[in-house]
C-alpha positions as YAML, in Angstrom:
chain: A
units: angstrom
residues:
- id: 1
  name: UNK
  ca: [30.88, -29.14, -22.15]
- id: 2
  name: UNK
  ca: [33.07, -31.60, -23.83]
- id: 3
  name: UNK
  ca: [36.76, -31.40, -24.87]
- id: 4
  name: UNK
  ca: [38.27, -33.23, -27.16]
- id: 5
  name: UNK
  ca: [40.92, -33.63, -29.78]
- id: 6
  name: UNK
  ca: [44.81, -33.25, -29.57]
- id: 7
  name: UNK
  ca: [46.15, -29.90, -31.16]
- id: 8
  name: UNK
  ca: [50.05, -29.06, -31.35]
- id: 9
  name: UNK
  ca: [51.11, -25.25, -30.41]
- id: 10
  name: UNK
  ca: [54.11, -23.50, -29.08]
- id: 11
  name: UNK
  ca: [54.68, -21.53, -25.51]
- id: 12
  name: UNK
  ca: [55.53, -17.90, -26.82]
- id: 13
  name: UNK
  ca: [58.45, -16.31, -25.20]
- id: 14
  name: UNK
  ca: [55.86, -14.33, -23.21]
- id: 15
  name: UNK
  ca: [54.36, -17.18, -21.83]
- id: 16
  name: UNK
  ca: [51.56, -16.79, -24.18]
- id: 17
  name: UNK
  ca: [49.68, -20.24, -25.79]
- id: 18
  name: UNK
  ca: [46.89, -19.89, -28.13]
- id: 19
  name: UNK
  ca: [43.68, -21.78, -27.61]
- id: 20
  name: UNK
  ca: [42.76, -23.70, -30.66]
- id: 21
  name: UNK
  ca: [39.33, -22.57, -32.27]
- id: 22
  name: UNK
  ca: [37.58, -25.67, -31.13]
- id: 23
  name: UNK
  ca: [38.18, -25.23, -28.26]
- id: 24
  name: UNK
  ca: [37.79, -21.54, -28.02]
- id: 25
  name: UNK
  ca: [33.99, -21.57, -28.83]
- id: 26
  name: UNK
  ca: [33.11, -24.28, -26.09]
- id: 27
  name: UNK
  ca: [35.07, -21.63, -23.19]
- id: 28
  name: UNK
  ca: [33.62, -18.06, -24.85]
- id: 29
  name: UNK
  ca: [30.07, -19.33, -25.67]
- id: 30
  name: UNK
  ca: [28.06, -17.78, -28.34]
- id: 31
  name: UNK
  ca: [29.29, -14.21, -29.72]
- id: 32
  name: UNK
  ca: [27.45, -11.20, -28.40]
- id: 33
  name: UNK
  ca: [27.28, -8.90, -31.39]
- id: 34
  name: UNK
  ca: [28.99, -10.64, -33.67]
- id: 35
  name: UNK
  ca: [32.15, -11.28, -31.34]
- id: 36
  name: UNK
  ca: [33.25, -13.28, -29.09]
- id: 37
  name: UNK
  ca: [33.89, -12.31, -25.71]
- id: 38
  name: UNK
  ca: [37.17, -12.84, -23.94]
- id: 39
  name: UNK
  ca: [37.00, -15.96, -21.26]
- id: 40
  name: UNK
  ca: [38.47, -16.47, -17.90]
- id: 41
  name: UNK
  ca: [39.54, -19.88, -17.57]
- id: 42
  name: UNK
  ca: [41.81, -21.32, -14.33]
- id: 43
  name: UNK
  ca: [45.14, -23.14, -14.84]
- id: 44
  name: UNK
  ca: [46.16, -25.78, -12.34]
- id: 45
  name: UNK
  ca: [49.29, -27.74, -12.11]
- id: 46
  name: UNK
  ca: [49.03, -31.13, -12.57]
- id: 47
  name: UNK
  ca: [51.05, -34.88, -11.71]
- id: 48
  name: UNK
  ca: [52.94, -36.23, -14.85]
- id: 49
  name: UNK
  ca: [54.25, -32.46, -15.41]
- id: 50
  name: UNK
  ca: [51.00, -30.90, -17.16]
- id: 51
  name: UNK
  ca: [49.07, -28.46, -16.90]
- id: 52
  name: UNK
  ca: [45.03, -28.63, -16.53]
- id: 53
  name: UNK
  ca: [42.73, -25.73, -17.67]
- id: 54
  name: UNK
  ca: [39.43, -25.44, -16.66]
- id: 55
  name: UNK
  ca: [36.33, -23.43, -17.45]
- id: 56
  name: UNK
  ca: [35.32, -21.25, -14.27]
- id: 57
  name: UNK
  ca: [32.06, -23.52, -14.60]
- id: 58
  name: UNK
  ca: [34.37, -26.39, -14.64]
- id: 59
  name: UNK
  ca: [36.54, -25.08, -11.78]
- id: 60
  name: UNK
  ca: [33.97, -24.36, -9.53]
- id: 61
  name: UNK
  ca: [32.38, -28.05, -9.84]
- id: 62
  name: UNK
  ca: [35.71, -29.46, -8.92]
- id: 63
  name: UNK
  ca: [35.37, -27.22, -5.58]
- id: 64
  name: UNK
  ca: [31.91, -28.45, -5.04]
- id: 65
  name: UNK
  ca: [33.03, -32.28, -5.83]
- id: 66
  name: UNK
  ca: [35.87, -31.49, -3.40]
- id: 67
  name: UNK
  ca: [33.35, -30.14, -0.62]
- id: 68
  name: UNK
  ca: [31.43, -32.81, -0.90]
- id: 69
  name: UNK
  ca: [33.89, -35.57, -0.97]
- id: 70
  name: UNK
  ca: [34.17, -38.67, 1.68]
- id: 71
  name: UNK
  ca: [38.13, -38.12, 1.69]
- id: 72
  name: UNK
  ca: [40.11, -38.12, 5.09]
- id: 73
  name: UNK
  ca: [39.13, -34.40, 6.20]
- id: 74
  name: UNK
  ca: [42.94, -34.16, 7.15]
- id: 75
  name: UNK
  ca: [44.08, -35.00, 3.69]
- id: 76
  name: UNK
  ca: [41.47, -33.09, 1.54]
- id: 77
  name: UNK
  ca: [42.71, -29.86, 3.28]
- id: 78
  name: UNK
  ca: [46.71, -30.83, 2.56]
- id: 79
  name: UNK
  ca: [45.43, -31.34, -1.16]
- id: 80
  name: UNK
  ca: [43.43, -28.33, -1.01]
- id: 81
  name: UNK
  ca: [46.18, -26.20, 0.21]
- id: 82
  name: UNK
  ca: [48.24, -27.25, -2.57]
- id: 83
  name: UNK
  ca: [45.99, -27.33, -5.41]
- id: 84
  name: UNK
  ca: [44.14, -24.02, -4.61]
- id: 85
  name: UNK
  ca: [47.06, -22.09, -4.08]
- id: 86
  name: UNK
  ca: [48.86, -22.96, -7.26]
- id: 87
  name: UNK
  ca: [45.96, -22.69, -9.14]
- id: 88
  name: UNK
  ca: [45.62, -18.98, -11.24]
- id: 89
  name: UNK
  ca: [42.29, -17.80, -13.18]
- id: 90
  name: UNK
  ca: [43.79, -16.19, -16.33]
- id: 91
  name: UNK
  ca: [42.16, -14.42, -18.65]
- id: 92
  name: UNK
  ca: [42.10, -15.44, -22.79]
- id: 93
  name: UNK
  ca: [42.95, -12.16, -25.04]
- id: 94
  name: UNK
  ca: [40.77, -11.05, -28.27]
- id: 95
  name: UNK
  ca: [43.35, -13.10, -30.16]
- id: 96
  name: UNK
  ca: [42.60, -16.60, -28.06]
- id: 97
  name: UNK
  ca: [45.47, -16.92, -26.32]
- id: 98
  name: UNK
  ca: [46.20, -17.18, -22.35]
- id: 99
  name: UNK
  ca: [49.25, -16.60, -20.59]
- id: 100
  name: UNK
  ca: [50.57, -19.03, -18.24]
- id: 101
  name: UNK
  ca: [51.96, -18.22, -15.12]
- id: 102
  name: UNK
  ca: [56.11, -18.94, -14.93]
- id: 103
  name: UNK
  ca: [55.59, -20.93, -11.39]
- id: 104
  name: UNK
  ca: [53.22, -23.51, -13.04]
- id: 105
  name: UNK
  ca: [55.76, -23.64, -16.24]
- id: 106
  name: UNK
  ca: [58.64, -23.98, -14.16]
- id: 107
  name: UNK
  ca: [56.87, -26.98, -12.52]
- id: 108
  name: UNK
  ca: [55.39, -28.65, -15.29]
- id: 109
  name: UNK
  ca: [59.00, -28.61, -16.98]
- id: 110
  name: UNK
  ca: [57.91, -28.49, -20.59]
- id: 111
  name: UNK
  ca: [59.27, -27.30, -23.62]
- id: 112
  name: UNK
  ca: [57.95, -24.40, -26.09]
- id: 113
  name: UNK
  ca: [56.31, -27.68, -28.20]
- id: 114
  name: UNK
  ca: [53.30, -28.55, -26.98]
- id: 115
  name: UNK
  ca: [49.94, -30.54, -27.16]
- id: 116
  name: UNK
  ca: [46.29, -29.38, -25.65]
- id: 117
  name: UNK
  ca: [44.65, -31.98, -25.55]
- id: 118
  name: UNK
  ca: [40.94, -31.62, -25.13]
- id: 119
  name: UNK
  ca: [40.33, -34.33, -22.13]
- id: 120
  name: UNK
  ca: [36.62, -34.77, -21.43]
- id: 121
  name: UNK
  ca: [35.69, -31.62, -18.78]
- id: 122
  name: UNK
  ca: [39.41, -29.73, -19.19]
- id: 123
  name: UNK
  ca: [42.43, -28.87, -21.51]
- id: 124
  name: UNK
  ca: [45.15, -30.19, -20.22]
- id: 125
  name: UNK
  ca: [48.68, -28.98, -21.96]
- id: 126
  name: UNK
  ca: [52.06, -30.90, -22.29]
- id: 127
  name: UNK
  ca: [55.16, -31.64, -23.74]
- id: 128
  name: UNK
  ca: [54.93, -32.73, -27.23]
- id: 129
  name: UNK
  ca: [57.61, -34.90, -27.26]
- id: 130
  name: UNK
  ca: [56.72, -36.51, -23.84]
- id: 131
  name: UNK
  ca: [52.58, -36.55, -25.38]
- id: 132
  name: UNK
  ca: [53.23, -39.03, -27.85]
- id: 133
  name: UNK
  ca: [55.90, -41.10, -26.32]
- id: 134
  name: UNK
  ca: [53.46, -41.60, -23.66]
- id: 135
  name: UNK
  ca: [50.90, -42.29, -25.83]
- id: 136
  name: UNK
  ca: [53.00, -45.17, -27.74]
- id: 137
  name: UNK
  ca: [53.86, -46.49, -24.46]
- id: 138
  name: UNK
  ca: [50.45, -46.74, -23.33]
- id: 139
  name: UNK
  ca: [49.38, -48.12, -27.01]
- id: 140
  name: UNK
  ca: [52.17, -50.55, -26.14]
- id: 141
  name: UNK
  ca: [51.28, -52.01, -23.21]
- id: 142
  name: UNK
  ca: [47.28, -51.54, -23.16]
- id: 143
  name: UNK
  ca: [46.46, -52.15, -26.60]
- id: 144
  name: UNK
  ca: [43.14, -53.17, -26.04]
- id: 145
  name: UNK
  ca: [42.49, -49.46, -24.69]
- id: 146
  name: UNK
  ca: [40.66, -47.80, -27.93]
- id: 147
  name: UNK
  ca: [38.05, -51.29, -27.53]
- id: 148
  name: UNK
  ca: [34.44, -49.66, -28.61]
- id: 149
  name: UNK
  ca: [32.96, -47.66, -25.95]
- id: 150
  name: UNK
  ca: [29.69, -49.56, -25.62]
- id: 151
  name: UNK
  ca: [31.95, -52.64, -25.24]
- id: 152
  name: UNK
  ca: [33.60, -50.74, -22.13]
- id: 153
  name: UNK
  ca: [30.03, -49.59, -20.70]
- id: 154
  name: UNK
  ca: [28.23, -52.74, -21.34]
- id: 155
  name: UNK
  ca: [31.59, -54.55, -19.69]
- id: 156
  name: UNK
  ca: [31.22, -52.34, -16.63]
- id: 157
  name: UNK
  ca: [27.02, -52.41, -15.96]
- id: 158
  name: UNK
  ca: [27.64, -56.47, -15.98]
- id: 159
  name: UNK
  ca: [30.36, -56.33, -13.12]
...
């Protein structure tokens, strides 16, 4: 499963943020009688104030990766400590939309405006205004970053 794409929504004043429909029918799957079924998805916080939201397939293969890591044994259980008990599985309504916990909003420190972005295996969800400041900084400074991807994969298997 592959997300991509940038989509702009707002934080209700519930909390509540709608998944876009693209993204939607990658987490629910294929409609059982004619409808899709709600999803459960897990929402992490994340470092440059974001959010990350994961399919429980998704969530569970960062565990595994995470078991089966070579990191300092001391420091993967600090992490794990952190990440796993900030981390909420939250379940999408019939209308799409997931509500996300205040302790992660508080954290992440974002406005009602915000981008999903679809980011390879997650969603991650920020600030609008922050999103595309970053991304003109990082335009900026790396423009050479949107080179064609067999460039970047032939680049890397000659290294």
């Amino acid at each position: 499963m592959v997300f991509t794409g940038t989509y702009e929504h707002s934080i209700d004043a519930k909390n509540r943020l709608a998944i876009p429909a693209e993204m939607r029918v990658l987490v629910q799957g294929k409609p059982s009688k004619g409808k899709a079924d709600p999803a459960s998805l897990y929402v992490t916080p994340a470092e440059d104030r974001a959010l990350f939201i994961y399919t429980v397939a998704g969530f569970e293969q960062r565990s595994e990766e995470l078991i089966n890591s070579d990191a300092n044994p001391d420091q993967l259980l600090v992490y794990e400590r952190v990440f796993f008990s900030q981390a909420r599985r939250i379940e999408m309504d019939s209308a799409g939309r997931i509500r996300l916990p205040e302790n992660l909003l508080r954290r992440a420190q974002m406005d009602s405006q915000v981008v999903l972005l679809g980011v390879n295996d997650h969603i991650e969800v920020r600030d609008r205004k922050n999103w595309y400041e970053y991304v003109e900084e990082v335009m900026r400074q790396q423009p050479q970053l949107l080179m064609n991807p067999r460039r970047a994969v032939r680049t890397r298997g000659t290294q």
